[in-house]
N, C-alpha and C positions, 0 to 999 in steps of 0.2 A: 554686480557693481563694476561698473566698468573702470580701469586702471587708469590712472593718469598720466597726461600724454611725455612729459618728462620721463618717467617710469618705460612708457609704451617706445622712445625712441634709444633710449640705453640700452632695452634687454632685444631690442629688432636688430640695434648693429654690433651687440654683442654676439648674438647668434650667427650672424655672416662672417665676421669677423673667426667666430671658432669652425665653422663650415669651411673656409676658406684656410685654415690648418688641416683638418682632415684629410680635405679633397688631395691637398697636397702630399702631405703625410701616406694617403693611398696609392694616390697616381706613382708617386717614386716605386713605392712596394712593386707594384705591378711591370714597370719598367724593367725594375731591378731583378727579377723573377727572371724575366725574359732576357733582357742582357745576360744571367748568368750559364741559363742554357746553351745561349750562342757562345757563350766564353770570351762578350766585350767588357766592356769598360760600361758600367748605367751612368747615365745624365742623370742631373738632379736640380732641381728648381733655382732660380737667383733671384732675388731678391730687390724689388726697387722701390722706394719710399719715397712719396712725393708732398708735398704741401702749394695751395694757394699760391697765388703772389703775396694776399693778404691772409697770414700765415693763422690770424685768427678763423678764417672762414674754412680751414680741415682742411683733408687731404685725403691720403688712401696708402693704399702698397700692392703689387700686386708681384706675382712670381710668374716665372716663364720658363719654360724646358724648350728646351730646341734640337732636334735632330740626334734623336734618341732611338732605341730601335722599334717600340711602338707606335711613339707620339713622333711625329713631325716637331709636330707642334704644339703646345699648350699654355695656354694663360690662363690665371685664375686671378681676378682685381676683385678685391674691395675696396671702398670706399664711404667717408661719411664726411659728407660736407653743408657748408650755408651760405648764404650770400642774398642778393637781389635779383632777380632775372631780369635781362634786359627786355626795355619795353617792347619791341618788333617779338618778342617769344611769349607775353604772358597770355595773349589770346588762346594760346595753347595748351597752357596746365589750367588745369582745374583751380580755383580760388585765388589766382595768382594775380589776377585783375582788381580783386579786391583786394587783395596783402600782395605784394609784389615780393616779398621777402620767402624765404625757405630755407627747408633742413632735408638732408636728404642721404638715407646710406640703402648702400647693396653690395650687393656680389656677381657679380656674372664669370663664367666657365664658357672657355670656346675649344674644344680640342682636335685638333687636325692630326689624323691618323696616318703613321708607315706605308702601311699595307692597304692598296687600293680597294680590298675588299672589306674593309672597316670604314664605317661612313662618318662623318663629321657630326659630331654633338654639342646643342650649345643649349646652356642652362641661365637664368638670370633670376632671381628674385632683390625684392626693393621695398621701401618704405619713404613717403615722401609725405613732407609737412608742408602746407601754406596756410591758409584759413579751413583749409578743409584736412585731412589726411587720410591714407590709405598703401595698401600693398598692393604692387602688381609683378608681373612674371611670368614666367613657363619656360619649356623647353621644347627641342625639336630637335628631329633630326636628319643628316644630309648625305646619303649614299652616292655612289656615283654609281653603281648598278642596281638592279633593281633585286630586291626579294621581299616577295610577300610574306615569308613566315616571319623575319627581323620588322616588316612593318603591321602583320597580326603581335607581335609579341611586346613589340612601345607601346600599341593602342592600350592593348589587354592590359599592361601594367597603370597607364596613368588613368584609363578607365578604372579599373580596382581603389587607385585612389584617390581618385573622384568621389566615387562613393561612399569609402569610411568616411571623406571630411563634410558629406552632402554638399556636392561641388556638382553642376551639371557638366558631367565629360562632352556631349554631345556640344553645349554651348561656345566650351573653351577652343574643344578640336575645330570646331567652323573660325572661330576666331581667331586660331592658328594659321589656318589654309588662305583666309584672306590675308591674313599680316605679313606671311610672310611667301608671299605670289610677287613675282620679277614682272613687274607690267609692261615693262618697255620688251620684254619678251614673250610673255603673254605663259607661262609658265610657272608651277609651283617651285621655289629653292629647293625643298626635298620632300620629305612625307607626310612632315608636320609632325603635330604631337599638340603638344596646350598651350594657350595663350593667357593670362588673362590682367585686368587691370582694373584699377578703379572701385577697390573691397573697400569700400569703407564703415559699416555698419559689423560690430561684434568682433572687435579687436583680436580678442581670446582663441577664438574657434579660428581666424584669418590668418594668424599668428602660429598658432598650430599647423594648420595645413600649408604654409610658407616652408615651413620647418620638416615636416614629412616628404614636402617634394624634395628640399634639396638632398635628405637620403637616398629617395628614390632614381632619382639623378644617379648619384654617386655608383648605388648597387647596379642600376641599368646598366651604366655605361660599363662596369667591373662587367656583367654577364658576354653584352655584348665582343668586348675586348677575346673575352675565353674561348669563344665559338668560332673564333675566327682570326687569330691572332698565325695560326699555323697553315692557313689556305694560301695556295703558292700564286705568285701574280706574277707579270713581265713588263716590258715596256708599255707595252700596248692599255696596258689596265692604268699605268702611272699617266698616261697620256692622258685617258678618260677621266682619270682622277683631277689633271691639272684645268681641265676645259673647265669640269664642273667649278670649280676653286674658282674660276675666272669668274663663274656667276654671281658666287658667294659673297668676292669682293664687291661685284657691282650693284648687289641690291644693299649693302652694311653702307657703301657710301651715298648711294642714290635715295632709300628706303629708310636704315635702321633709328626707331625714335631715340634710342641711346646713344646711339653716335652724335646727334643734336644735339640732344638734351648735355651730353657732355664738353661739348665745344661750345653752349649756351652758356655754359655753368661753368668754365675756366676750368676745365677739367686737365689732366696729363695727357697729354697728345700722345706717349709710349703706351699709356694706360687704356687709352679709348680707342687706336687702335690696333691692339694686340688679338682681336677678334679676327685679322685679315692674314689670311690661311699663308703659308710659302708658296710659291708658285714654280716650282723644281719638281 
């Protein structure tokens, strides 16, 4: 018996909404851990709360750490909002030609890493209502040097959970590798990882495996962070790191359908782009 869609849109942006404590609740741990060995001072997330112009149509909140000894940088937004999509954008969403109106919440994670040798991770899941609804998302990831065992060991994981949610890994990873390829450079942004959008059929099971990735996420990026948080780097690696970061921005403004879809939708301009790396 499938759940009803009022039901199906409470417990989707409740779920992000407690994901997006977590994440945070983690990431500080982790910072904190590290800050204390070096015997700094840990950064800790701030807090920004935004609403609409029309304060009925939602808002979000999202937190941000800055120039910590891990993270560069990190935001983590959720959001749950409604409104109308303007007309030049509904050719674009699914059912929105027919209902021009919508509900929409998510979470996306973008984290820009210290140490040159820790690659940029960015996570998203979502739920969006028009005449039709469905979840979409994935994650990826963006090294600024190359190792194949950290891109054997993304696949191997989101591969793995592909499978417990009977999710075609093979389908998502191509989906990834196309979405998110800089074309005015003719190049992949990083190694990829999953894509995917447009679940609409079996709420239950979509909703679960929404819900698994963003652990997965969470635990990946905690393995990653461990392996490599004490590899020593110099200028030269920060330099490589800041080129790549220059690509990063250029396909989120050029490319990312979030960044639109948020500037569509009267989104928080700190909030939409908090995705876009330091360049230092």
């Amino acid at each position: 018996m499938e759940i009803n869609l009022e039901i199906q849109k409470k417990l989707s942006s409740e779920w992000f909404l407690y994901l997006q404590s977590l994440i945070c609740k983690e990431f500080e741990q982790v910072e904190a851990e590290y800050a204390k060995k070096k015997k700094n001072r840990p950064r800790k997330f701030k807090k920004e709360v935004w609403n609409k112009n029309n304060y009925q149509e939602g808002g979000g909140q999202y937190f941000i750490l800055r120039d910590g000894q891990i993270f560069d940088q990190v935001g983590v937004n959720f959001s749950r909002v409604e409104g109308v999509f303007p007309k030049n954008f509904r050719s674009k969403i699914p059912g929105a030609v027919k209902k021009p109106s919508y509900w929409a919440s998510g979470i996306s994670v973008v984290a820009h890493m210290k140490n040159p040798k820790i690659p940029a991770i960015h996570f998203n899941t979502r739920f969006i209502v028009t005449s039709k609804s469905w979840f979409g998302g994935g994650m990826d990831v963006t090294p600024s040097f190359r190792d194949e065992k950290e891109k054997y060991f993304v696949h191997k994981k989101l591969r793995q959970l592909c499978k417990k949610n009977k999710k075609n890994f093979n389908i998502y990873k191509k989906w990834c590798d196309r979405y998110f390829f800089i074309k005015h450079r003719n190049e992949p942004r990083g190694i990829g990882g999953i894509f995917f959008d447009y679940l609409y059929k079996d709420w239950k099971s979509n909703f679960k495996f929404v819900r698994e990735l963003g652990l997965c996420f969470l635990s990946l990026s905690k393995e990653i962070i461990f392996k490599k948080k004490l590899l020593k780097w110099n200028k030269k690696h920060k330099y490589d790191q800041i080129l790549k970061r220059k690509k990063y921005v250029e396909f989120n403004l050029l490319y990312d359908r979030g960044t639109k879809f948020g500037l569509n939708t009267g989104g928080n301009i700190d909030a939409i782009f908090m995705s876009l790396p330091p360049l230092k």
